[in-house]
KOLKE-308738 format. One record per residue: residue in three letters; residue number from 1; z, x, y of N, C-alpha, C, CB in turn. Coordinates in steps of 0.2 Angstrom, whole numbers, plus 5000, padded with zeros to 4 digits. Glycine has a CB too. Example, Ala and Ser with C-alpha at 12.3 -4.5 7.8 and 13.67 -1.06 7.14 Angstrom:
BEGIN
ATOM   zanu   drengu   n_c3   n_c1   n_c2   ca_c3   ca_c1   ca_c2   c_c3   c_c1   c_c2   cb_c3   cb_c1   cb_c2
ATOM    ala        1   5039   5066   4972    5039    5062    4978   5039   5066   4984    5045    5057    4978
ATOM    ser        2   5035   5064   4989    5036    5068    4995   5039   5064   5000    5029    5070    4997
This chain:
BEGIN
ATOM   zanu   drengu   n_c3   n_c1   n_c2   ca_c3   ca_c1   ca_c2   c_c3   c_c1   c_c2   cb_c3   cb_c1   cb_c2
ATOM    unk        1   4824   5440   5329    4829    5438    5335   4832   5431   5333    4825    5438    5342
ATOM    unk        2   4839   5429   5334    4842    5425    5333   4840   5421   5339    4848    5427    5331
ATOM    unk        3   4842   5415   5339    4841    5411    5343   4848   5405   5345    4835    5408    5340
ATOM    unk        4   4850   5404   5350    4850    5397    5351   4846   5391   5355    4856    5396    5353
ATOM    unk        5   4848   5386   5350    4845    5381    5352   4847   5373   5354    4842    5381    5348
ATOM    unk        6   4845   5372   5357    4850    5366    5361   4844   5359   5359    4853    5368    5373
ATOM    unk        7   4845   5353   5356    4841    5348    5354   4844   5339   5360    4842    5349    5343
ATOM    unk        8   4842   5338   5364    4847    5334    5369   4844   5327   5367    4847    5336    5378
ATOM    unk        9   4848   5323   5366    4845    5316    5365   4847   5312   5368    4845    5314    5359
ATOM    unk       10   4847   5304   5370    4851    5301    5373   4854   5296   5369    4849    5299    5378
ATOM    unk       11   4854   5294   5361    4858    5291    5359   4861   5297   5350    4854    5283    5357
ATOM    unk       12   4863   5291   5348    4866    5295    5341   4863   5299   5337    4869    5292    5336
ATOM    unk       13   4857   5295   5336    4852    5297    5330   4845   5298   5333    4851    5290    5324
ATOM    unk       14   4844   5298   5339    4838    5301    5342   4834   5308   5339    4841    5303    5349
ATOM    unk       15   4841   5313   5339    4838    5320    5336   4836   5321   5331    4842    5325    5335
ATOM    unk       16   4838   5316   5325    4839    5316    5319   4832   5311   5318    4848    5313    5316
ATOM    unk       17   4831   5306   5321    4824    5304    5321   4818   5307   5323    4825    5300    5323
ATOM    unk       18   4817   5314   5327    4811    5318    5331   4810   5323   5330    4811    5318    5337
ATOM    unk       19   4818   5326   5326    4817    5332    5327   4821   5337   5321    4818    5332    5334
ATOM    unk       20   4823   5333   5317    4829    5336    5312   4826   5341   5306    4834    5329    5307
ATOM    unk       21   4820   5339   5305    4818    5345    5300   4819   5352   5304    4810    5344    5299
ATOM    unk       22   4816   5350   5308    4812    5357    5313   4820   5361   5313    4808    5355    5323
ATOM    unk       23   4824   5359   5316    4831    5359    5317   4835   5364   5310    4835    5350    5318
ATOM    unk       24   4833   5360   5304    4835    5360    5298   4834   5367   5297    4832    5355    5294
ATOM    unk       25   4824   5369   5298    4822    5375    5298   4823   5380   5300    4818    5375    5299
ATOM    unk       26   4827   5379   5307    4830    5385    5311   4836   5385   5310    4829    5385    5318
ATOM    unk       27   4840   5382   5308    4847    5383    5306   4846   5386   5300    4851    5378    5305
ATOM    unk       28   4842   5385   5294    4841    5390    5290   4839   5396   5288    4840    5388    5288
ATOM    unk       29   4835   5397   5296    4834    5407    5297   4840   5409   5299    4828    5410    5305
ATOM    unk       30   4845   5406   5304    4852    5407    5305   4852   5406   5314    4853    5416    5303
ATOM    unk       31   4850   5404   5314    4850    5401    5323   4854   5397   5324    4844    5398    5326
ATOM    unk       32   4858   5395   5330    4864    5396    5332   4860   5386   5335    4868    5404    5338
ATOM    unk       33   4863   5381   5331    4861    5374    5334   4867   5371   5338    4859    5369    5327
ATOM    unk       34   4864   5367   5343    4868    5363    5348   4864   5356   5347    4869    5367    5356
ATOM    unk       35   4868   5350   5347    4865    5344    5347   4869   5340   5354    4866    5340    5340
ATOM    unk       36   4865   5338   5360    4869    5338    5365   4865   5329   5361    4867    5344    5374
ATOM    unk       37   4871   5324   5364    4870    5316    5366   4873   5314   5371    4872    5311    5362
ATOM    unk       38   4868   5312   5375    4869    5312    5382   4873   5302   5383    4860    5313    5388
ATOM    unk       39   4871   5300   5377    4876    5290    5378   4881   5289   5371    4868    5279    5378
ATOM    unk       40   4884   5285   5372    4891    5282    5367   4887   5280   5362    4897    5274    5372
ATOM    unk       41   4879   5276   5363    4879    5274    5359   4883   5267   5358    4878    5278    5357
ATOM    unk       42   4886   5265   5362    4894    5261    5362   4892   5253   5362    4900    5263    5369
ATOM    unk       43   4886   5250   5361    4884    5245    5359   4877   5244   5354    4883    5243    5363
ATOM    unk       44   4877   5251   5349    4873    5250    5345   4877   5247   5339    4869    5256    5345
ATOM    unk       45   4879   5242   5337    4881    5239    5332   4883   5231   5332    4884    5243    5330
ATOM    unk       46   4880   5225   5328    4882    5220    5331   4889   5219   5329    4877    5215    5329
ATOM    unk       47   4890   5221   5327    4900    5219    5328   4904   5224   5330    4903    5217    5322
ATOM    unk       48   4912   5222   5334    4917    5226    5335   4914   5230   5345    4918    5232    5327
ATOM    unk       49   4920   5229   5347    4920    5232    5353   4918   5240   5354    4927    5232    5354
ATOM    unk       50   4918   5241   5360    4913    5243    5361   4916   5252   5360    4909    5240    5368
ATOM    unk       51   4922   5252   5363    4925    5258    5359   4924   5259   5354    4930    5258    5357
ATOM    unk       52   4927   5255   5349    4925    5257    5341   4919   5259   5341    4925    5253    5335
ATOM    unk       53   4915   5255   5342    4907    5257    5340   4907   5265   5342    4901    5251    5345
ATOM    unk       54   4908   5267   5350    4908    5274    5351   4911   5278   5348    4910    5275    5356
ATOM    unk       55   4916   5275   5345    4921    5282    5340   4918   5282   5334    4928    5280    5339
ATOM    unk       56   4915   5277   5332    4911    5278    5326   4904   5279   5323    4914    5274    5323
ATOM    unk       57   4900   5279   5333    4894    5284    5331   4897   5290   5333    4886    5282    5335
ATOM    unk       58   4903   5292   5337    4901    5299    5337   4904   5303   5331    4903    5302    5343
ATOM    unk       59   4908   5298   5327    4910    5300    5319   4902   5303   5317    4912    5292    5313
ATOM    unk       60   4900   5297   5317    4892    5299    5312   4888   5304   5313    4887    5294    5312
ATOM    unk       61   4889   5307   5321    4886    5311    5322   4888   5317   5324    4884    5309    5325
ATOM    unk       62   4894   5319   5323    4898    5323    5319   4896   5327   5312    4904    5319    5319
ATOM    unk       63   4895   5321   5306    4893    5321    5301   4888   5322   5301    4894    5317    5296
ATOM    unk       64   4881   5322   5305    4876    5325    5303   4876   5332   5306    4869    5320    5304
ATOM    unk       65   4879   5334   5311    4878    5339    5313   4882   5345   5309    4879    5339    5321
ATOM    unk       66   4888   5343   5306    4890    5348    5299   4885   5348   5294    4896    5346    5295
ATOM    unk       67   4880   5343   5292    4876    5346    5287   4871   5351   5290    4873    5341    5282
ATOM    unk       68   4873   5354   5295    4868    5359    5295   4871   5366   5300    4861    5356    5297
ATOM    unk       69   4878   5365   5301    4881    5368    5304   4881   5368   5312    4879    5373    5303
ATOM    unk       70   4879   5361   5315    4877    5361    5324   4884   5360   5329    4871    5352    5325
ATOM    unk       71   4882   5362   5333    4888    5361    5335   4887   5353   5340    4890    5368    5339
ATOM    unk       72   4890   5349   5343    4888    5342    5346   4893   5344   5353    4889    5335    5341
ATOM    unk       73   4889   5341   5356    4889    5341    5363   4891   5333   5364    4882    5344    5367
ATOM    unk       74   4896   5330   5366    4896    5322    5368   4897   5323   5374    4901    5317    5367
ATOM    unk       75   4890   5317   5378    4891    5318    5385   4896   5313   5386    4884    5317    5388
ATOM    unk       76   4895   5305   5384    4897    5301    5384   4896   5294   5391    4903    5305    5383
ATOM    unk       77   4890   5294   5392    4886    5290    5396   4887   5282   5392    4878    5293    5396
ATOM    unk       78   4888   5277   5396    4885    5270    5390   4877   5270   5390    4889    5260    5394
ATOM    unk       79   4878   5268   5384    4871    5266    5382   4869   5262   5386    4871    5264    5374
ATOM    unk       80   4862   5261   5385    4857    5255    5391   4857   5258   5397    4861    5247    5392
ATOM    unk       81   4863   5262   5399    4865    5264    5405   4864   5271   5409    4869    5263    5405
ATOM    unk       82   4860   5273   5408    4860    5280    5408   4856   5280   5416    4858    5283    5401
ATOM    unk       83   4858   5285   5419    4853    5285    5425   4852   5292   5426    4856    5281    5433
ATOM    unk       84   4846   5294   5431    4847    5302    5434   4851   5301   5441    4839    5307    5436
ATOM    unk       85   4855   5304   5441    4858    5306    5449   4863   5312   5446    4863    5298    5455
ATOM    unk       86   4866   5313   5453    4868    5318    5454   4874   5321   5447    4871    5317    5460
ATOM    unk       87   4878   5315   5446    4883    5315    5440   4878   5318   5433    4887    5307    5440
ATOM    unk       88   4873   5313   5433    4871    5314    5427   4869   5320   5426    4867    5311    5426
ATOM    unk       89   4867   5322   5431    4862    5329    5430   4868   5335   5431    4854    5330    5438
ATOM    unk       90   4873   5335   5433    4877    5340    5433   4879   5341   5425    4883    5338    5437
ATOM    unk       91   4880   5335   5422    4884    5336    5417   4877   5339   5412    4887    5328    5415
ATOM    unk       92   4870   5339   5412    4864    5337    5408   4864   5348   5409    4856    5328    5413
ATOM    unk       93   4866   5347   5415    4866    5355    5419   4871   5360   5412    4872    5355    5429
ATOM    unk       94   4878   5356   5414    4883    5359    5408   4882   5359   5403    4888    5356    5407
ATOM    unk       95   4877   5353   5399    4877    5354    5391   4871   5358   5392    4876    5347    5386
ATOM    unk       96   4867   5360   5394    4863    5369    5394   4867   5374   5396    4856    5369    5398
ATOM    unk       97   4871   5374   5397    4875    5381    5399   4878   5382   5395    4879    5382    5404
ATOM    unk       98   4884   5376   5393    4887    5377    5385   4882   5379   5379    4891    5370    5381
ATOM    unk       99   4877   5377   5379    4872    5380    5374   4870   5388   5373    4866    5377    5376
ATOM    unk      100   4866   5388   5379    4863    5395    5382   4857   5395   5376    4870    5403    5383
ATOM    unk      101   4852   5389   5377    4847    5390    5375   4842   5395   5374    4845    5389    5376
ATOM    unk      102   4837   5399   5371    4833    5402    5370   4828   5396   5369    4834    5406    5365
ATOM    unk      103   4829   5391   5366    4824    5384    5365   4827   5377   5365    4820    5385    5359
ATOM    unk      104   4824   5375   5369    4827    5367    5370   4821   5362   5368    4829    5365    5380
ATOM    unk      105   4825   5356   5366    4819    5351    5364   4822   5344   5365    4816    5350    5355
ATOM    unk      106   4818   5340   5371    4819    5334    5375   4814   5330   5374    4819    5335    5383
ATOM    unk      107   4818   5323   5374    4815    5320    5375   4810   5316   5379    4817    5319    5374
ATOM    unk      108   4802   5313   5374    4797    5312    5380   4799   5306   5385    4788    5310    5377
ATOM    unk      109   4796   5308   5391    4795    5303    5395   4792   5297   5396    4794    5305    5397
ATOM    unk      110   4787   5297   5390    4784    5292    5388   4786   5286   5385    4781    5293    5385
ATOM    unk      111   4792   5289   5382    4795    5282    5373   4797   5277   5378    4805    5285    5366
ATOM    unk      112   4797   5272   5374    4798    5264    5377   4804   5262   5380    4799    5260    5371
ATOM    unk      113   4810   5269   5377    4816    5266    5376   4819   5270   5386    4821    5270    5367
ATOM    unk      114   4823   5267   5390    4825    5266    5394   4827   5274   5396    4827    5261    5394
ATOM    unk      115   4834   5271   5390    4837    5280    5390   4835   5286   5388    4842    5280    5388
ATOM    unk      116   4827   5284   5383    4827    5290    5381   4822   5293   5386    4826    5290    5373
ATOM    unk      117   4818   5289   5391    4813    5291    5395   4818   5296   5401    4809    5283    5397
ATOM    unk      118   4823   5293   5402    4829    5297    5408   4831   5300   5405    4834    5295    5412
ATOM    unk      119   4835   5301   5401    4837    5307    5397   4832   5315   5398    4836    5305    5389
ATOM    unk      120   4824   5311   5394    4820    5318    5396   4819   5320   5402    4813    5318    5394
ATOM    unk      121   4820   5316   5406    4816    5317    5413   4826   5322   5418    4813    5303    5418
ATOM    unk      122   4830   5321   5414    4835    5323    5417   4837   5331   5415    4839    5319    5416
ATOM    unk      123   4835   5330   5408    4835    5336    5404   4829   5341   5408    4834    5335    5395
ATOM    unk      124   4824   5340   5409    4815    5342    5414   4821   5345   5418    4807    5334    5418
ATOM    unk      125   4823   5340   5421    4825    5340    5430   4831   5347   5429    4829    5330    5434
ATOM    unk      126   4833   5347   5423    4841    5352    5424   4837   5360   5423    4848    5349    5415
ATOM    unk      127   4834   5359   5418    4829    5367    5416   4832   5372   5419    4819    5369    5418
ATOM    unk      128   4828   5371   5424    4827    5377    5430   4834   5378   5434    4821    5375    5435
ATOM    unk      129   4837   5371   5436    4846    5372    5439   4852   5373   5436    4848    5367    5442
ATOM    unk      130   4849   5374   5428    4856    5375    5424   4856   5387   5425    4855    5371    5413
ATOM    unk      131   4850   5388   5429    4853    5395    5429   4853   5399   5433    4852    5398    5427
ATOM    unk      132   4853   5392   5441    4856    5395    5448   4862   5395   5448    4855    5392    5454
ATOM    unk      133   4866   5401   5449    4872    5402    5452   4876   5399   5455    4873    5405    5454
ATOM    unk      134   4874   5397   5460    4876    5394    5467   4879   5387   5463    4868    5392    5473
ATOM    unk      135   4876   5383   5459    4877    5377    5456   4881   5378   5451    4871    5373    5455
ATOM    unk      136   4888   5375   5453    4894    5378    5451   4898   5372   5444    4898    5379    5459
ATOM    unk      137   4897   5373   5438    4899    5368    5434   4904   5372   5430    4893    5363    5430
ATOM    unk      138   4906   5368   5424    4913    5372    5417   4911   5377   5414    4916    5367    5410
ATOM    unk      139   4904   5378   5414    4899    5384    5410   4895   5388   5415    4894    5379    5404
ATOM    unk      140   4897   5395   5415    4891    5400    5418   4885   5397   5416    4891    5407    5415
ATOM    unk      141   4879   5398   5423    4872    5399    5421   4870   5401   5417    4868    5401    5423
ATOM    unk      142   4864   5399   5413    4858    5402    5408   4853   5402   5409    4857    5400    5402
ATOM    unk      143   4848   5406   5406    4843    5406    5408   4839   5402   5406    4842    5411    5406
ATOM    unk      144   4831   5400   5408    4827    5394    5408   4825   5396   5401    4822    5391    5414
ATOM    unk      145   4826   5389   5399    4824    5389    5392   4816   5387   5387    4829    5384    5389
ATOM    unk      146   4814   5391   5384    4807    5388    5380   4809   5381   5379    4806    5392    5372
ATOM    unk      147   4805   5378   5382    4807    5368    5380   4801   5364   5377    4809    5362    5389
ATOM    unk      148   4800   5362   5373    4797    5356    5368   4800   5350   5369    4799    5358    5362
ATOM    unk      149   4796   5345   5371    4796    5339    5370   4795   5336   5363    4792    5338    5375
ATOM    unk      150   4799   5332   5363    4800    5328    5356   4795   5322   5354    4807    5325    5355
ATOM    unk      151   4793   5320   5350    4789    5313    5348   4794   5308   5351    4788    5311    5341
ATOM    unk      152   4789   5301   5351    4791    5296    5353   4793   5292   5347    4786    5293    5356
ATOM    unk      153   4795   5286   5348    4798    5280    5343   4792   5281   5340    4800    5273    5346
ATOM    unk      154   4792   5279   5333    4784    5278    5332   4777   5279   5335    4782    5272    5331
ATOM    unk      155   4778   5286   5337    4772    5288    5340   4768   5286   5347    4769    5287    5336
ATOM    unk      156   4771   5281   5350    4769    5277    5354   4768   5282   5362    4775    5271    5354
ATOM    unk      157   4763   5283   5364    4760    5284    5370   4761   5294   5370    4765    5278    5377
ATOM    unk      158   4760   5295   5364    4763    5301    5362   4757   5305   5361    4766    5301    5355
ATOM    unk      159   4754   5312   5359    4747    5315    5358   4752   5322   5354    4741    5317    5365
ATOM    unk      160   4752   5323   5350    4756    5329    5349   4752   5336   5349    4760    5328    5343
ATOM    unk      161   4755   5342   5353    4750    5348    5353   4749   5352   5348    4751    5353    5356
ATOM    unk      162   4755   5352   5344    4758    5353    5338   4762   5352   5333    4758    5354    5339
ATOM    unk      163   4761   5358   5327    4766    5351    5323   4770   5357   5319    4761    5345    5316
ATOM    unk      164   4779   5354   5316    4781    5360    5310   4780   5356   5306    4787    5363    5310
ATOM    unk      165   4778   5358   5299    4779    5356    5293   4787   5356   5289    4775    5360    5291
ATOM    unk      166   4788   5350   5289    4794    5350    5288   4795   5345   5281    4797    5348    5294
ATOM    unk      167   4791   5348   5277    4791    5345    5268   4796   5348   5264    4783    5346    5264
ATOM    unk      168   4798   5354   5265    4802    5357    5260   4808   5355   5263    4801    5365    5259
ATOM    unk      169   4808   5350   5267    4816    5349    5272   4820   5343   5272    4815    5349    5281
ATOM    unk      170   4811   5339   5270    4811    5329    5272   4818   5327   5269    4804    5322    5267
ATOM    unk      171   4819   5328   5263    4826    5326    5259   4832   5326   5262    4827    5330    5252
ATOM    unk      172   4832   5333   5266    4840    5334    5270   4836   5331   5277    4844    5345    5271
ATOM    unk      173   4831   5330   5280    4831    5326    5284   4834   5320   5286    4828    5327    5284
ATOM    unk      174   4831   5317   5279    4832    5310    5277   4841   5309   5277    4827    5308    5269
ATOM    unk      175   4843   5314   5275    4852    5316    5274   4856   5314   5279    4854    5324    5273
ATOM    unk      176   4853   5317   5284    4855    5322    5291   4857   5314   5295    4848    5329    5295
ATOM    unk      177   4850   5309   5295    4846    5303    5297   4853   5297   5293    4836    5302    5292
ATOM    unk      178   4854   5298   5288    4859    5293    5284   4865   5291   5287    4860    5295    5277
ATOM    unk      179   4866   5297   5290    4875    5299    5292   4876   5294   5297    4876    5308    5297
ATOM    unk      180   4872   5291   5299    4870    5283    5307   4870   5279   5301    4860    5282    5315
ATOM    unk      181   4877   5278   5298    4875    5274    5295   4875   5265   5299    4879    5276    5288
ATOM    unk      182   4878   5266   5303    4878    5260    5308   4872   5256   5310    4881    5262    5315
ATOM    unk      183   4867   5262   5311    4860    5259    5313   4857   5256   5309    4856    5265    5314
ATOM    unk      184   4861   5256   5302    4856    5254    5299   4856   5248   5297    4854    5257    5295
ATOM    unk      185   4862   5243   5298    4862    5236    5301   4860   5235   5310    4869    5235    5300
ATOM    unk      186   4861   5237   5313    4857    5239    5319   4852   5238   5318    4857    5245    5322
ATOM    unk      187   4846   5241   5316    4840    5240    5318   4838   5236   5312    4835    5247    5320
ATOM    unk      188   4842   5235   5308    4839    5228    5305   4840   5222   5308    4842    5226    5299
ATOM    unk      189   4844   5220   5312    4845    5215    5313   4840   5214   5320    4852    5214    5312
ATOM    unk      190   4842   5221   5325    4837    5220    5330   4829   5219   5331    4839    5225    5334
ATOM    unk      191   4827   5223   5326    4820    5225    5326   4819   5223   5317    4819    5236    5330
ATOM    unk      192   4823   5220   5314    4821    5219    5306   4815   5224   5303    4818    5213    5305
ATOM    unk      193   4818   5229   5303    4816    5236    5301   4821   5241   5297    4813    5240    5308
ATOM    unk      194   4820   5244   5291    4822    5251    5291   4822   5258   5297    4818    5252    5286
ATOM    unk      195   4830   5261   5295    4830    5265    5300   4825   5273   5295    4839    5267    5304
ATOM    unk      196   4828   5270   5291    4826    5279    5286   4817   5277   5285    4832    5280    5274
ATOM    unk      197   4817   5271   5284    4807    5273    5281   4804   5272   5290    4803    5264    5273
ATOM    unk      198   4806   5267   5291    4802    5271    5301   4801   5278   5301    4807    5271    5309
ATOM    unk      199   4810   5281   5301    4808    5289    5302   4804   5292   5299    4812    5293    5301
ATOM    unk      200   4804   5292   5291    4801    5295    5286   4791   5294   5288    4805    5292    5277
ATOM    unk      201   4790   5285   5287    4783    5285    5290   4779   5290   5293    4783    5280    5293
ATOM    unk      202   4786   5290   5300    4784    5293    5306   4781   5302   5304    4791    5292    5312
ATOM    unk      203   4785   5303   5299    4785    5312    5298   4778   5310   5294    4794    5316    5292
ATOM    unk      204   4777   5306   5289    4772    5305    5287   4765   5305   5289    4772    5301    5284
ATOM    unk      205   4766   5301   5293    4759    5302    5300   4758   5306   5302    4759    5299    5306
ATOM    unk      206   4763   5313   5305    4763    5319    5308   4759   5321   5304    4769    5322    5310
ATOM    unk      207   4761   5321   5296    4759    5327    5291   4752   5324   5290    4764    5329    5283
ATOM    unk      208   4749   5320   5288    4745    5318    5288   4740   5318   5292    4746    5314    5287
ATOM    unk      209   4741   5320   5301    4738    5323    5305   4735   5330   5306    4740    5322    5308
ATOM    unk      210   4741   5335   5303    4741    5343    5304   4742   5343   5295    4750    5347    5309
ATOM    unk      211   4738   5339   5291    4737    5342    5284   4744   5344   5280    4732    5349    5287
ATOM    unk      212   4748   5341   5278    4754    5343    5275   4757   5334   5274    4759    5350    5279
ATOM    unk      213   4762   5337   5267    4765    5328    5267   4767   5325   5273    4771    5327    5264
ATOM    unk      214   4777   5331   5274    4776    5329    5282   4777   5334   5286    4780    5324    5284
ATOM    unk      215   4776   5331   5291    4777    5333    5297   4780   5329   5305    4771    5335    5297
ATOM    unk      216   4783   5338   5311    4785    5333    5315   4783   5336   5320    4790    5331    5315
ATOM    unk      217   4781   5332   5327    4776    5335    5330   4779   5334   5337    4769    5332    5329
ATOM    unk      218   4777   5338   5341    4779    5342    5350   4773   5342   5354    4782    5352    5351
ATOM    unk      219   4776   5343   5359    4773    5346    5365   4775   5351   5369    4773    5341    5369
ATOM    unk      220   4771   5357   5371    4776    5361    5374   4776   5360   5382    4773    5370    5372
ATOM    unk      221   4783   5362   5385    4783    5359    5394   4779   5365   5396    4791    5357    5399
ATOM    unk      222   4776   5363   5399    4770    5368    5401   4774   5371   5408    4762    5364    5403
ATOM    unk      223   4780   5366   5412    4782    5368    5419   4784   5375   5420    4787    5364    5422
ATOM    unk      224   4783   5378   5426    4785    5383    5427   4794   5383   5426    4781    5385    5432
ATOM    unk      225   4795   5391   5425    4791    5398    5422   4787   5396   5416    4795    5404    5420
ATOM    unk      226   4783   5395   5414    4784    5400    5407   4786   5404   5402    4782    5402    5407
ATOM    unk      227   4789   5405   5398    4795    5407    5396   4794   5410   5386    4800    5400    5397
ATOM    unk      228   4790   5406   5385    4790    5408    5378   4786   5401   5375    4799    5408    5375
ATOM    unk      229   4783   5401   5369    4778    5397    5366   4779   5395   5357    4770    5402    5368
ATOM    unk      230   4774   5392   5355    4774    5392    5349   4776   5394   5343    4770    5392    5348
ATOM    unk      231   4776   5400   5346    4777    5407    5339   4786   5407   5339    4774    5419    5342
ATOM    unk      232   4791   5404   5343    4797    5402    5342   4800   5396   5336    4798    5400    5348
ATOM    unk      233   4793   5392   5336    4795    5387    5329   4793   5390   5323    4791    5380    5328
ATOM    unk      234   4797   5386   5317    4796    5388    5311   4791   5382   5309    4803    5389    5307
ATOM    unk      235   4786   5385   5304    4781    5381    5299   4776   5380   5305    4785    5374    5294
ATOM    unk      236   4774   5384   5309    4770    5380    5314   4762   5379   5313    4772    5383    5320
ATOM    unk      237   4759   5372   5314    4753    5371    5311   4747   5369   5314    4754    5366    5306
ATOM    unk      238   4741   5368   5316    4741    5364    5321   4741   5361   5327    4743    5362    5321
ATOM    unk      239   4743   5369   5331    4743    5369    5340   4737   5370   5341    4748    5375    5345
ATOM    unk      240   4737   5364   5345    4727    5365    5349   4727   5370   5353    4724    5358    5354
């Protein structure tokens, strides 16, 4: 069965850091990828206004979602700023309808980062009301999607259930990851860190948990309905 899959993040490179192998993998059975970013991102770089900066992560994130055929969703939120209410959640509503998932992957509620903790908690909140009728947006209802929760920044306050193996992928991961190329004066200068060997560490750790080089690891949302489980990923290793 074909699939689409909707992956929502709240900045540029979020997907590409948590979840791009896995992504990589189902785009290459033939499944139909959507990359929804819910902020501008529009102060992630220490120089140039805040425009530019937005126009040229969503350049970058443009370019990673052609190397694998994804279609991108711009919500267009400011970064730092993101909140749940009503606006947000409509729009969080629309980018799962434009999709029309079979499987969604959000972020946890746990990670450090502000927006990416609302983000998940908005994308959770939308599930089930992107496929009432009644609630009326630009995209017809869909149906509630199989959803996965993604890893945290460096693993932080994270347990994963499971894991894909995503060793035969890491190289076009690492690709997919490069395309921010902004970040990567960004989090040098903010956090004096590499953006590409964090991620890759991170995949490293995963695999080194679930027995392979690397790997990247989930959680399944357990909320009701129920809907669909593990046997929807590819390479899957690992589910307790």
């Amino acid at each position: 069965m074909k699939m689409k899959v909707l992956a929502i993040g709240a900045h540029p490179d979020d997907i590409e850091n948590f979840c791009a192998g896995t992504l990589i993998l189902l785009a290459d059975q033939g499944h139909e990828i959507y990359i929804a970013i819910a902020t501008k991102g529009d102060i992630g770089h220490p120089t140039g206004t805040r425009e530019k900066i937005a126009l040229m992560r969503q350049e970058e994130a443009q370019a990673s979602c052609d190397l694998i055929g994804a279609k991108l969703i711009w919500m267009g939120y400011d970064d730092e700023f993101l909140f749940s209410n009503r606006e947000s959640r409509l729009s969080f509503i629309d980018a799962i309808r434009e999709a029309q998932p079979d499987l969604m992957f959000i972020l946890s509620e746990q990670d450090y980062h502000p927006d990416h903790r609302i983000a998940g908690t908005i994308a959770r909140d939308a599930r089930i009301p992107a496929s009432v009728p009644l609630i009326k947006t630009a995209f017809p209802p869909a149906e509630i999607p199989t959803t996965f929760i993604m890893d945290t920044y460096q693993g932080q306050n994270f347990v994963p259930e499971g894991y894909v193996d995503v060793t035969s992928v890491i190289e076009r991961r690492k690709e997919m990851l490069a395309q921010h190329v902004s970040q990567v004066a960004w989090m040098e200068r903010i956090f004096e860190t590499d953006m590409d060997d964090d991620s890759t560490r991170m995949a490293k750790q995963r695999g080194e948990e679930a027995g392979v080089p690397f790997a990247e690891g989930f959680q399944l949302l357990g909320d009701h309905p129920k809907v669909g489980g593990w046997e929807l990923l590819p390479n899957v290793i690992g589910v307790n």
